[in-house]
C-alpha positions as CSV (number, residue, x, y, z in Angstrom):
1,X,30.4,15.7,2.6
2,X,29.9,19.2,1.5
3,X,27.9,21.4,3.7
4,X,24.8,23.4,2.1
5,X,22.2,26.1,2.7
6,X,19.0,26.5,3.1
7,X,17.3,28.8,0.7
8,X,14.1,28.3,0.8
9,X,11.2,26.3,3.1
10,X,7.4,25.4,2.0
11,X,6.0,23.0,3.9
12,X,7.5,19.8,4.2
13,X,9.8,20.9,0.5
14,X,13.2,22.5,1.8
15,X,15.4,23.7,-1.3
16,X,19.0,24.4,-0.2
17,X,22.3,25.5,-2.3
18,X,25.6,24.1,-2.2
19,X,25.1,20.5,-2.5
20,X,27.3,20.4,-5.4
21,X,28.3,16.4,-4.8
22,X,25.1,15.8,-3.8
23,X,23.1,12.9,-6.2
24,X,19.3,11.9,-6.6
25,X,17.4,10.3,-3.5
26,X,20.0,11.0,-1.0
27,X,19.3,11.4,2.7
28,X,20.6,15.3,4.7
29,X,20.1,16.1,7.9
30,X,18.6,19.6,7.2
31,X,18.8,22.4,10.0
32,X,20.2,22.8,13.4
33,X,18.4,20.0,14.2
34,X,19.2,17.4,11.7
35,X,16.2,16.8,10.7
36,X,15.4,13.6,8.1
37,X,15.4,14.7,4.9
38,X,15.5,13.2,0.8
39,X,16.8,14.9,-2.5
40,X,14.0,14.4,-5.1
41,X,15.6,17.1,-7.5
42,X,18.4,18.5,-8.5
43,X,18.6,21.6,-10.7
44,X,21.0,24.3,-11.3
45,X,22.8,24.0,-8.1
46,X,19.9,23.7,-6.5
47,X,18.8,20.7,-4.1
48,X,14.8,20.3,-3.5
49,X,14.4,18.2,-0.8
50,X,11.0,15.9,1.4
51,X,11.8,16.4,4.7
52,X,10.4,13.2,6.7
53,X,9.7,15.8,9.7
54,X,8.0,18.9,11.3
55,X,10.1,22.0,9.2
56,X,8.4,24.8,11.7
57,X,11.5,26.8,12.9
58,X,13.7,26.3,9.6
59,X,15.5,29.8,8.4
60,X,16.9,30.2,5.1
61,X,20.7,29.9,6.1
62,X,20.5,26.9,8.7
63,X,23.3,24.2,7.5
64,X,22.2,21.0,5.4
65,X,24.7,18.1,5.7
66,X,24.8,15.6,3.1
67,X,25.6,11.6,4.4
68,X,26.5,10.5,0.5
69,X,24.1,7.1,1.1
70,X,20.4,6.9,-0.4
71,X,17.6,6.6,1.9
72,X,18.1,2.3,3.3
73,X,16.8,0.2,5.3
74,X,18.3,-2.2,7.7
75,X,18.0,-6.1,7.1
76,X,18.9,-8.4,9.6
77,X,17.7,-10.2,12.7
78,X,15.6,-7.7,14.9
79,X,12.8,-6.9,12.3
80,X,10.2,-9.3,13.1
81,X,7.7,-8.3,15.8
82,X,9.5,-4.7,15.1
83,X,6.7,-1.6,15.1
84,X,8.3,0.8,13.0
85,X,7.4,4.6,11.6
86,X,7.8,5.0,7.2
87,X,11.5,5.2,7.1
88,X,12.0,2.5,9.7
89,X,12.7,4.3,13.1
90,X,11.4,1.9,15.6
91,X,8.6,3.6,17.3
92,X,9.3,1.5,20.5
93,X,12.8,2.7,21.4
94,X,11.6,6.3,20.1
95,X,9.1,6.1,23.0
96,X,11.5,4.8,25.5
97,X,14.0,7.8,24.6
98,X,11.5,11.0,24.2
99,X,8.2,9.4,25.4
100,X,5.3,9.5,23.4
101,X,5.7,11.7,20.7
102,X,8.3,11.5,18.0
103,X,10.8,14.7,18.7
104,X,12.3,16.2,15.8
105,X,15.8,14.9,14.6
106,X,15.9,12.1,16.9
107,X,18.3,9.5,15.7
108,X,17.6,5.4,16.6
109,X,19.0,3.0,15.1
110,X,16.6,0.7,12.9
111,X,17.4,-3.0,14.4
112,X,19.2,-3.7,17.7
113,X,23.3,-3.2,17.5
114,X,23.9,-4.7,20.9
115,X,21.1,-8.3,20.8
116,X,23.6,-10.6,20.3
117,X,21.9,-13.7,18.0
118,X,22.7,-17.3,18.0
119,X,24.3,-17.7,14.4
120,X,24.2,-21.4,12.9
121,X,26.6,-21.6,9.8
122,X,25.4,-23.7,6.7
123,X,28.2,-23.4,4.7
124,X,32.0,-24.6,5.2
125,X,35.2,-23.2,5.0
126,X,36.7,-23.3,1.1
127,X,32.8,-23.4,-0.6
128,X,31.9,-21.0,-3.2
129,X,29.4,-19.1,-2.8
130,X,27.9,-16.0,-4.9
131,X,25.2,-12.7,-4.0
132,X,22.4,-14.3,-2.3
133,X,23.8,-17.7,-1.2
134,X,22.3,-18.9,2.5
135,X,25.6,-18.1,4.4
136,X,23.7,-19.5,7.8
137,X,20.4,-19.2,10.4
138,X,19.0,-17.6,13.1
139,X,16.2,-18.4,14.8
140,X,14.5,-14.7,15.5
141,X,11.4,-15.7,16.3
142,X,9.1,-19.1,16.8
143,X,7.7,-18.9,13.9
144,X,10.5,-17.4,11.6
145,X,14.2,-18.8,10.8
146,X,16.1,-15.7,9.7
147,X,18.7,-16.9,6.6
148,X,21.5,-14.8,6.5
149,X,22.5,-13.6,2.8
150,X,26.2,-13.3,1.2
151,X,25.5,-9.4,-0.4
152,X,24.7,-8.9,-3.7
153,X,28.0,-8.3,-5.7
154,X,30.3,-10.5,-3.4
155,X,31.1,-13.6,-5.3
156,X,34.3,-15.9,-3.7
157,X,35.3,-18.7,-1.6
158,X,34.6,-18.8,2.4
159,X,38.2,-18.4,3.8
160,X,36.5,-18.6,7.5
161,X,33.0,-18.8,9.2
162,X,32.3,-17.9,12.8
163,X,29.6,-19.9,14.7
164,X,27.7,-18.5,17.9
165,X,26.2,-16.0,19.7
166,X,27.2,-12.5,17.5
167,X,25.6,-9.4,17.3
168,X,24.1,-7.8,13.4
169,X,27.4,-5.8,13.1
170,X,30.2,-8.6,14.3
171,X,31.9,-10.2,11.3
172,X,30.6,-13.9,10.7
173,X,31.9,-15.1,7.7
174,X,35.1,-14.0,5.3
175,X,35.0,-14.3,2.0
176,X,37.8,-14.2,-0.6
177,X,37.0,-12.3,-3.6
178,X,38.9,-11.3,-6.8
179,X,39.3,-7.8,-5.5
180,X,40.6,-9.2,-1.4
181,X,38.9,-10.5,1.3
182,X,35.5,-9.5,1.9
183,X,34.3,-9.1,6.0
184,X,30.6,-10.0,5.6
185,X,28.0,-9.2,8.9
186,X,24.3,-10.0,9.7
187,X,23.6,-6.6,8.9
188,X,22.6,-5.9,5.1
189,X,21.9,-1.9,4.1
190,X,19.7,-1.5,1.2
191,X,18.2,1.7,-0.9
192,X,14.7,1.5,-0.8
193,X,14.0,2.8,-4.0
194,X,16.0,-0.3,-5.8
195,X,14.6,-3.2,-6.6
196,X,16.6,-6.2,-4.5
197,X,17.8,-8.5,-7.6
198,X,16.4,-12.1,-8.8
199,X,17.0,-14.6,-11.3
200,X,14.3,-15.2,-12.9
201,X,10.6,-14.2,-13.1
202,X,7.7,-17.1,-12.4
203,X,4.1,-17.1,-13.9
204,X,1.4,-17.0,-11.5
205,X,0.5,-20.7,-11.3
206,X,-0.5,-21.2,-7.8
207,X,-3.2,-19.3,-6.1
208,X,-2.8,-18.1,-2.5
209,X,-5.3,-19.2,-0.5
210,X,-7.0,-16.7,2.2
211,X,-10.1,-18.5,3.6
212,X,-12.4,-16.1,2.5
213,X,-15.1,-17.8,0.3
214,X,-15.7,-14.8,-2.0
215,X,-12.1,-14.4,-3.0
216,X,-11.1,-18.0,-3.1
217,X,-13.8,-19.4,-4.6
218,X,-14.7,-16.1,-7.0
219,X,-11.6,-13.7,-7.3
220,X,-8.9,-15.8,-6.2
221,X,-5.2,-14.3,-5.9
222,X,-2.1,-15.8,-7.1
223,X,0.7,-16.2,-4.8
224,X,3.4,-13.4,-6.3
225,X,0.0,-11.8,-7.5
226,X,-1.5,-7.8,-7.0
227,X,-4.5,-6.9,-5.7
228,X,-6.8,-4.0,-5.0
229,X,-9.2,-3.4,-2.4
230,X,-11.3,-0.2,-3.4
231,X,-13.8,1.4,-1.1
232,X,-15.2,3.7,0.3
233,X,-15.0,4.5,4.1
234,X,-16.8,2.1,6.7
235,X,-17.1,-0.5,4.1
236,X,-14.6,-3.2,5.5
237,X,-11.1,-1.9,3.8
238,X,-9.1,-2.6,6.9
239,X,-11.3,-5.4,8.2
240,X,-10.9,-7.2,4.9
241,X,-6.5,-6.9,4.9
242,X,-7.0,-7.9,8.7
243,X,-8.4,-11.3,7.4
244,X,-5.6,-11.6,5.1
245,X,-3.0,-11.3,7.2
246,X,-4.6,-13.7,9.7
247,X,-5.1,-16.4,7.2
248,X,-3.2,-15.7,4.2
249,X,-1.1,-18.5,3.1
250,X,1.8,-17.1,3.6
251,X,5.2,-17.4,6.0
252,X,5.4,-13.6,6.0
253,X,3.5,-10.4,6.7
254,X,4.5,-7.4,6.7
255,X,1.9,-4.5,7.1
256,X,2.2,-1.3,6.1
257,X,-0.2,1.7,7.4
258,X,0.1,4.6,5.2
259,X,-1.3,8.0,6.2
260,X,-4.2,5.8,8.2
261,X,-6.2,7.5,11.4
262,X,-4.6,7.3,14.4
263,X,-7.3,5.4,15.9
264,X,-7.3,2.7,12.7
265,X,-3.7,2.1,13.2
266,X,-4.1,1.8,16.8
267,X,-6.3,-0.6,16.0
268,X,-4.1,-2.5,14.2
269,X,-1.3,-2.2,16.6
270,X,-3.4,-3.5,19.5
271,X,-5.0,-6.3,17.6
272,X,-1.9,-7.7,16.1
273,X,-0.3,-9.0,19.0
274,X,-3.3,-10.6,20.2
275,X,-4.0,-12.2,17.0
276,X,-3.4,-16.3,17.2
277,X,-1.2,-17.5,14.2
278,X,-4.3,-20.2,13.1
279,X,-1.3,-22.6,11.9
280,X,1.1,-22.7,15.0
281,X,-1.1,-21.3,17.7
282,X,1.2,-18.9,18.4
283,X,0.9,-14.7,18.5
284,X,0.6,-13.8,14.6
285,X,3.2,-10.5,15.4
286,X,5.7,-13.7,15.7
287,X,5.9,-13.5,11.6
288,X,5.0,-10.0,11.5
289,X,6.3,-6.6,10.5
290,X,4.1,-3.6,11.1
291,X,4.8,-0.2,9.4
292,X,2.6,2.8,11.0
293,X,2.6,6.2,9.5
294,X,-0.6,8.4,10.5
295,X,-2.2,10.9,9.3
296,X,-0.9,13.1,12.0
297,X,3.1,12.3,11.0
298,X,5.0,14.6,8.6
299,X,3.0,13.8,4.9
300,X,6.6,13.4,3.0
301,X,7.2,10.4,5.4
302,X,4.0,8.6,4.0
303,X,5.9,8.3,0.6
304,X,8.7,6.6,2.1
305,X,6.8,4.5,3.5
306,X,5.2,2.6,1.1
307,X,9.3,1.6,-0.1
308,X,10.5,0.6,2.6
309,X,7.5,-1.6,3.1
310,X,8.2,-3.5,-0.1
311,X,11.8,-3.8,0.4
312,X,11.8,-5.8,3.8
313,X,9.3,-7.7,1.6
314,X,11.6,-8.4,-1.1
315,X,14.3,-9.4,1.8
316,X,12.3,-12.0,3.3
317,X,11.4,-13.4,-0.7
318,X,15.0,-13.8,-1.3
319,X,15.4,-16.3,1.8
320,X,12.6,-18.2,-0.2
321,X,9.6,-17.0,1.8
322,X,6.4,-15.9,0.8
323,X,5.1,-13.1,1.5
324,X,1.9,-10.8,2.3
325,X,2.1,-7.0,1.8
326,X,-1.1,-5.0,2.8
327,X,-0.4,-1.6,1.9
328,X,-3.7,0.6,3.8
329,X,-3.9,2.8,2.1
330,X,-2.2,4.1,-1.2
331,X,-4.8,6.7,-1.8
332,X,-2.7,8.4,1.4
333,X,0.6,7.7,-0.1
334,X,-0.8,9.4,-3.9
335,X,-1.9,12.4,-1.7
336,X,1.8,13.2,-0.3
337,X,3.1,12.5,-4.1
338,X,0.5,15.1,-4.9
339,X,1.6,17.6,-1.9
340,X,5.3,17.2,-2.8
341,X,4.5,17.7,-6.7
342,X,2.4,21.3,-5.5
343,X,5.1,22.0,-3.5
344,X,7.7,21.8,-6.6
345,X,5.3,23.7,-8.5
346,X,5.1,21.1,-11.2
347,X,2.5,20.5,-13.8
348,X,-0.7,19.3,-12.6
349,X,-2.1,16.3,-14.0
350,X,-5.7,15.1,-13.2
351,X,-7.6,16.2,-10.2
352,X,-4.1,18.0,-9.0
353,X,-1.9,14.3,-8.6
354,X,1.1,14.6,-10.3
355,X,1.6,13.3,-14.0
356,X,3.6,10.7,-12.9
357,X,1.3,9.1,-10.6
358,X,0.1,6.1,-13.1
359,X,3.9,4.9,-13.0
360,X,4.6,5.4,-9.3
361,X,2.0,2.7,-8.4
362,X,2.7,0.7,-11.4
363,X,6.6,0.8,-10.4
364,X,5.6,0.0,-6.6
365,X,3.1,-3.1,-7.8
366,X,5.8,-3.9,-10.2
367,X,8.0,-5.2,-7.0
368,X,5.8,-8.5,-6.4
369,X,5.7,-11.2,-7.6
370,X,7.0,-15.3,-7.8
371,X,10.6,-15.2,-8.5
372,X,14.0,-17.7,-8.3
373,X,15.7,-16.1,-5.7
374,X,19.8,-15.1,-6.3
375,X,22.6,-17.1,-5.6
376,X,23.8,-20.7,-6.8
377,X,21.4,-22.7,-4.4
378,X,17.6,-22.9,-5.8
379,X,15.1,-21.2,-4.1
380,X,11.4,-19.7,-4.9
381,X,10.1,-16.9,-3.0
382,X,6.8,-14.5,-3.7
383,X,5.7,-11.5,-3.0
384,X,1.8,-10.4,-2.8
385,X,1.0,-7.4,-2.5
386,X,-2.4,-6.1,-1.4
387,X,-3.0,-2.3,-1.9
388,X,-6.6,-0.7,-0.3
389,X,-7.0,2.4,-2.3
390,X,-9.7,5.4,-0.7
391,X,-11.5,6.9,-3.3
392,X,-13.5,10.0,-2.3
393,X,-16.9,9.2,-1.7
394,X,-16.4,5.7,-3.4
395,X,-16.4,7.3,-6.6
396,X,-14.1,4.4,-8.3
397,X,-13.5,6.6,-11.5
398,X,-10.5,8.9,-9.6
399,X,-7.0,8.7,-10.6
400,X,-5.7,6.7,-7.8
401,X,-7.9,3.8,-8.2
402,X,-7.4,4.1,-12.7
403,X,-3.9,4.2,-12.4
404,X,-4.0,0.7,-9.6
405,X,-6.6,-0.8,-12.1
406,X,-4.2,-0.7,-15.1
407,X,-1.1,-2.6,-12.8
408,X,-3.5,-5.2,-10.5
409,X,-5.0,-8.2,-11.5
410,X,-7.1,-8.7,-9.2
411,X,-10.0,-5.9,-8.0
412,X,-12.0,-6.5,-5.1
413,X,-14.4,-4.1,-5.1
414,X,-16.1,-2.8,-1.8
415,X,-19.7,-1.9,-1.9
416,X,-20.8,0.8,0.7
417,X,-24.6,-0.4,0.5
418,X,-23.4,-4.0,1.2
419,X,-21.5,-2.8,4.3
420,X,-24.5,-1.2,5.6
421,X,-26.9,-3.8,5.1
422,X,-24.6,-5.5,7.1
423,X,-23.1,-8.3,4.5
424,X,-19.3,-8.6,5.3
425,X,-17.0,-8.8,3.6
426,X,-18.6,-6.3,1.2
427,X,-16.9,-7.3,-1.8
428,X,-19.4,-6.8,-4.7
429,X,-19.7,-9.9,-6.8
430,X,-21.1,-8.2,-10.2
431,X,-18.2,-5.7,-10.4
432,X,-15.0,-7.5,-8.8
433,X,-12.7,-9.5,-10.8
434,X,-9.6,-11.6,-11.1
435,X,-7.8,-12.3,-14.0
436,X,-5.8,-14.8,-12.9
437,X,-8.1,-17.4,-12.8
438,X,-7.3,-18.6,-16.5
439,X,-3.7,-19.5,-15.4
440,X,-5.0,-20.6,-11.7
441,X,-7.9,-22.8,-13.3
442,X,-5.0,-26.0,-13.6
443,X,-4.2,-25.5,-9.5
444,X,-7.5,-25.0,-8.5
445,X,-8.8,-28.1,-10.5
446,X,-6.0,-30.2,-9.3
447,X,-5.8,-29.1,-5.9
448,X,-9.6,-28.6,-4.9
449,X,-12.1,-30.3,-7.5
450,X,-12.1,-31.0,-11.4
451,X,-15.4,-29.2,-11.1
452,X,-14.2,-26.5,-9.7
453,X,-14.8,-24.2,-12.5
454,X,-18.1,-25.5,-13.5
455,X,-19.4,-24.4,-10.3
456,X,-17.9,-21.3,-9.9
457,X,-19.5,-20.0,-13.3
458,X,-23.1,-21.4,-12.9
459,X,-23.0,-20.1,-9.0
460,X,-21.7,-16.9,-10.8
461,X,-24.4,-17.2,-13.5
462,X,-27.3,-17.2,-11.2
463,X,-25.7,-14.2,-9.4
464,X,-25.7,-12.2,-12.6
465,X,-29.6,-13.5,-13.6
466,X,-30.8,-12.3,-9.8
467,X,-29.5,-8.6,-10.3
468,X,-31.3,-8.7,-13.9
469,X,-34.7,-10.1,-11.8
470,X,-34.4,-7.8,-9.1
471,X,-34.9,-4.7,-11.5
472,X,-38.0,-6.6,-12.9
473,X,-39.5,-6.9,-8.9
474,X,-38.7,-3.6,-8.5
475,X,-40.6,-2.1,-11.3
476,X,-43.8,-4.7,-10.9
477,X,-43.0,-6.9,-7.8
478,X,-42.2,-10.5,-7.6
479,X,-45.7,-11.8,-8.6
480,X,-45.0,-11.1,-12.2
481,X,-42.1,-13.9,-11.9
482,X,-42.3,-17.4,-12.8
483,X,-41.6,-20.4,-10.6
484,X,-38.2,-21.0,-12.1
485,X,-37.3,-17.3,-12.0
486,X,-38.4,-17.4,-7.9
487,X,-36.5,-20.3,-7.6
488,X,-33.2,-18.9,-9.1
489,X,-34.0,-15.4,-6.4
490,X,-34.0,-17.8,-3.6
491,X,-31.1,-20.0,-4.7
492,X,-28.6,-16.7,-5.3
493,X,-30.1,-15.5,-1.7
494,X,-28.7,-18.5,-0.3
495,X,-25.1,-18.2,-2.1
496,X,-25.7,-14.4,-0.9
497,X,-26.1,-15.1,2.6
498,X,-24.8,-18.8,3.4
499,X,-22.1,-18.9,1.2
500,X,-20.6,-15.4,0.1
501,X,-21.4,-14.3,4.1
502,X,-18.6,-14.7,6.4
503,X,-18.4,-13.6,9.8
504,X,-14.8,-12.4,10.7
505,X,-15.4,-12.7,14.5
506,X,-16.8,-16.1,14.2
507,X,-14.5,-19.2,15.8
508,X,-15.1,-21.2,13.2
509,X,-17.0,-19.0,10.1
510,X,-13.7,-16.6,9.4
511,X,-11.8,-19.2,7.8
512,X,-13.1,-21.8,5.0
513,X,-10.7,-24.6,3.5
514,X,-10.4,-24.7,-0.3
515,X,-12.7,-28.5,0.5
516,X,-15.0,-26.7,2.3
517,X,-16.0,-23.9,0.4
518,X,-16.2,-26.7,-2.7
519,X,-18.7,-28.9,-0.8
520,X,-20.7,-25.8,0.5
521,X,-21.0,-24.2,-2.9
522,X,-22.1,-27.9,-4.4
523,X,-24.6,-27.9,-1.8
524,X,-26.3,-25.0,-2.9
525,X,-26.4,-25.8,-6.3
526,X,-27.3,-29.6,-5.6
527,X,-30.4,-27.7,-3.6
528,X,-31.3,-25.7,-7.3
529,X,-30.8,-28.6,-9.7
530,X,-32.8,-31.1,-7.3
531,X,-35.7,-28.4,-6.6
532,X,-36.1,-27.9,-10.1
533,X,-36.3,-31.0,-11.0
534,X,-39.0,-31.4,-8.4
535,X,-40.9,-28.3,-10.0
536,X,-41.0,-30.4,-13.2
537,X,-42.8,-33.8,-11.8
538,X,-45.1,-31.6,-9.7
539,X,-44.1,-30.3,-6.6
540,X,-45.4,-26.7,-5.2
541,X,-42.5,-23.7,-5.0
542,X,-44.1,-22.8,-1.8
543,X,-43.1,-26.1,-0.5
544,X,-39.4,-25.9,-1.7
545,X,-39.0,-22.1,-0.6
546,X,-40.1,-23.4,2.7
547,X,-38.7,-26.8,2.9
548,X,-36.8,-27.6,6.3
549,X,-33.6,-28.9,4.5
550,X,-32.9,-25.2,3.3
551,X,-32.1,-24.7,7.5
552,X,-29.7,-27.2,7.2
553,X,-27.9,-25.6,4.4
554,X,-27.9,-21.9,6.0
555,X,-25.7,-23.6,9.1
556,X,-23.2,-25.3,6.9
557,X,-21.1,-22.6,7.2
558,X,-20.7,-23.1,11.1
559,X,-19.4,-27.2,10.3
560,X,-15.9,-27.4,11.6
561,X,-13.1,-28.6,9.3
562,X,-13.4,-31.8,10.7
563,X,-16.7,-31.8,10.5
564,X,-16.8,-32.0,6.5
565,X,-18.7,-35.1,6.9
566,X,-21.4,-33.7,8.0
567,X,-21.7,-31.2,4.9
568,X,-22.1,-34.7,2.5
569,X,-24.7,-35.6,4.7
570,X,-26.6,-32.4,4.4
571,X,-26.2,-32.8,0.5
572,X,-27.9,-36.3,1.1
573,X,-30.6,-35.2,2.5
574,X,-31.4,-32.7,0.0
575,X,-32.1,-35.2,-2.5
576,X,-33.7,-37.1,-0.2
577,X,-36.1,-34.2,0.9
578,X,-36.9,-33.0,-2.8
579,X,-37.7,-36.2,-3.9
580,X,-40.1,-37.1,-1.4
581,X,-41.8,-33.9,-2.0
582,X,-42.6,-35.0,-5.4
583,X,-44.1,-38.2,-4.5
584,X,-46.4,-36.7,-1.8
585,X,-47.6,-34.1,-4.8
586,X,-47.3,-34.7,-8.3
587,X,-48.5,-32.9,-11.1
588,X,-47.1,-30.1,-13.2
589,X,-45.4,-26.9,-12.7
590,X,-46.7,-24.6,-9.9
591,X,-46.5,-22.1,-7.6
């Protein structure tokens, strides 16, 4: 390649002349010391280009070198339990090389040249096979069977297949195309900013499940769906994707922290490997991929980041997997779009992001989904992605959070006055959503209750009516209510605080079964309809409010799985204990 100039340096933005055969998005090593860089534009003979790294010491006249290849990522055996920075430079290997901080222009490669893998072919010698066809298996970790992929665009018949230990570079296969014979490795290259084919596009029919109560039972997710966690800080963001990735029905996680504290992402990166996959009992980094870019690293980086994410994602779809993204946070990732548009002294648009910004996250969200994967044998893989947006001061009206709203389905709002009165996970019932619960209803129904619906909108009717009540106490206190309108306070308490109230650190309260939560919510409600019922034929409130049977229903949550029985029994005894209240009183209404 041609060898340019640098011109001109501001901050991470390095424009250089002399890139004549240069094109859009493609990688230089700018300076002396070859430092990382991307073309975002081209104009007049002049190259503006993100520089992933520190640009103190660059000099208008250092050399930039062109490489001619877009900015990729490496796919292949090697990338689960990987730790790597936003343009996947594994942070491990970095550390063994320089120590602990990242040197400038340090080149790794991505995924391990030399690990040789044991490669198990599927296919025989004379099949046809096309992009995307399962060409064989590795096992990379426990937990994960790696399916190597024929490359998009090779389409022929297998004219051998090697069997073995190999390493991501050795040939394993040959394949005889129209235009010669094709040598075809482990090791796939791919531009992060292009979307990895499919076939076909599938609706949102079946709902992930996570284990939290609020969000299956209220806001549930579809597998291949989007959702947005909003909040602001010290309200549960991270905790909340955390619990997700743990219990997340899904084969796949891949985790991406963008522009995050230091002391977050450590966090993260120490909690991970200690994690327990709840399925297989083994470590959850086993099926993991973690992506850590702090606030400290070069800002330009942080926009990388977010891609190459979503494009190991899309890799592990098209082996038929399903997927998790948690992408924490793209309010960091807007705020290096909108450092790199000030830098190319572009138009402002609203509160300084660029004018783009709506369809940056719309064309990142864009990437999930349920598809057909490619190639001749049928397969169905998803992709969820989860994005936690930082508004300033929770204020949900900024750009970053509008511009997520109009692309996810599903909003999971974060409410800082839950999080300090100590109600976890804060997700406010009143002002979250999910609109996929129209085209989930059929799953849910099938796969959890015929009633499920039912229940979910009277439990989310009584939720409603206790906001609208709690105004009236406020302005002339509770005596003013009626019996029936105490009775709904204390009946949407309890679906506050023994249903919607989950303890993430619990053994056995940080993940509820789709049966579970079903029977607990039914509870509750079976406690309302049979206390009002009592009301009518004469029993006291007082007596309900205080009945012993409402203890019973506060430990529910603490019932193991197994222990579902025991729930039933619980509901029983409600009926029971409401019943015989009204025989010991009689009467009418009363308080």
């Amino acid at each position: 390649m041609k060898q340019g100039r640098i011109t001109k340096v501001s901050g991470p933005l390095v424009m250089a002349e002399g890139l004549e055969d240069a094109k859009m998005f493609d990688v230089v090593r700018v300076g002396r010391q070859r430092l990382i860089g991307e073309i975002i534009e081209l104009r007049s003979g002049v190259a503006s280009i993100q520089v992933y790294e520190e640009t103190a010491g660059l000099s208008p006249g250092d050399p930039v070198e062109g490489t001619g290849a877009p900015l990729s990522v490496e796919l292949a055996p090697g990338m689960m339990e990987g730790i790597f920075d936003g343009i996947q430079r594994p942070l491990d290997l970095i550390k063994e090389k320089v120590g602990a901080y990242i040197t400038r222009g340090v080149e790794v490669p991505a995924l391990d040249h030399e690990k040789k893998w044991d490669f198990v072919p599927t296919v025989n010698v004379g099949d046809e096979v096309t992009g995307g066809d399962i060409l064989g298996v590795v096992q990379e970790t426990i937990l994960v069977e790696h399916r190597v992929m024929v490359p998009h665009g090779i389409k022929g018949k297998i004219k051998k297949i090697n069997s073995g230990p190999a390493t991501i570079v050795d040939t394993i296969a040959e394949i005889e195309t129209e235009d010669g014979v094709k040598e075809v490795q482990m090791l796939q290259k791919w531009p992060v900013r292009k979307i990895r084919p499919y076939k076909e596009k599938l609706p949102p029919v079946q709902a992930m499940t996570t284990g939290q109560r609020v969000i299956d039972m209220f806001f549930p997710v579809a597998k291949g769906g989007v959702a947005c966690i909003p909040g602001p800080f010290g309200s549960g963001k991270t905790v909340v994707q955390h619990q997700l990735a743990k219990w997340a029905e899904a084969d796949i996680v891949v985790y991406i922290g963008c522009g995050e504290r230091g002391n977050e992402m450590t966090d993260v990166l120490m909690e991970f490997p200690e994690l327990v996959d709840p399925k297989s009992g083994e470590p959850l980094m086993k099926r993991t991929v973690l992506i850590a870019n702090t606030s400290n690293m070069p800002v330009a980086a942080r926009e990388a980041s977010i891609y190459t994410g979503i494009t190991i994602a899309e890799y592990f779809r098209d082996m038929g997997y399903s997927v998790a993204l948690m992408a924490d946070s793209t309010s960091r990732w807007a705020e290096a779009l909108r450092e790199m548009s000030g830098r190319l002294e572009e138009m402002p648009g609203e509160e300084g992001y660029p004018a783009y910004l709506a369809s940056r996250i719309a064309e990142f969200y864009e990437r999930a989904g349920r598809v057909v994967c490619a190639g001749s044998q049928h397969r169905e893989g998803s992709v969820t992605a989860v994005g936690a947006v930082s508004p300033p001061g929770g204020d949900l009206s900024e750009p970053v959070t509008q511009g997520t709203l109009r692309v996810v389905k599903v909003f999971w709002a974060l409410d800082a006055s839950l999080a300090y009165s100590r109600h976890f996970p804060a997700i406010n019932w009143l002002t979250s959503y999910s609109l996929y619960l129209d085209t989930l209803e059929d799953w849910l129904k099938e796969n959890v209750n015929p009633e499920w619906g039912e229940l979910r909108a009277e439990a989310m009717r009584l939720l409603q009516v206790e906001s609208e009540l709690q105004e009236i106490v406020r302005l002339v206190g509770i005596d003013a209510l009626s019996v029936k309108d105490r009775l709904v306070l204390e009946v949407a308490k309890s679906i506050r605080e023994d249903f919607l109230h989950q303890n993430a650190f619990h053994e056995v309260d940080t993940y509820a079964s789709l049966k579970k939560q079903f029977e607990m919510l039914k509870t509750i409600l079976a406690f309302y309809h049979e206390a009002e019922k009592a009301m009518e034929a004469g029993a006291s409130f007082k007596d309900v409010e205080t009945h012993p049977v409402r203890e019973r229903i506060s430990r529910m949550k603490y019932y193991k799985e197994d222990e579902m029985d025991k729930i039933e029994a619980v509901k029983d005894e409600v009926k029971k204990a409401l019943e015989s209240l009204v025989s010991e009183e009689g009467g009418g209404l009363s308080a």
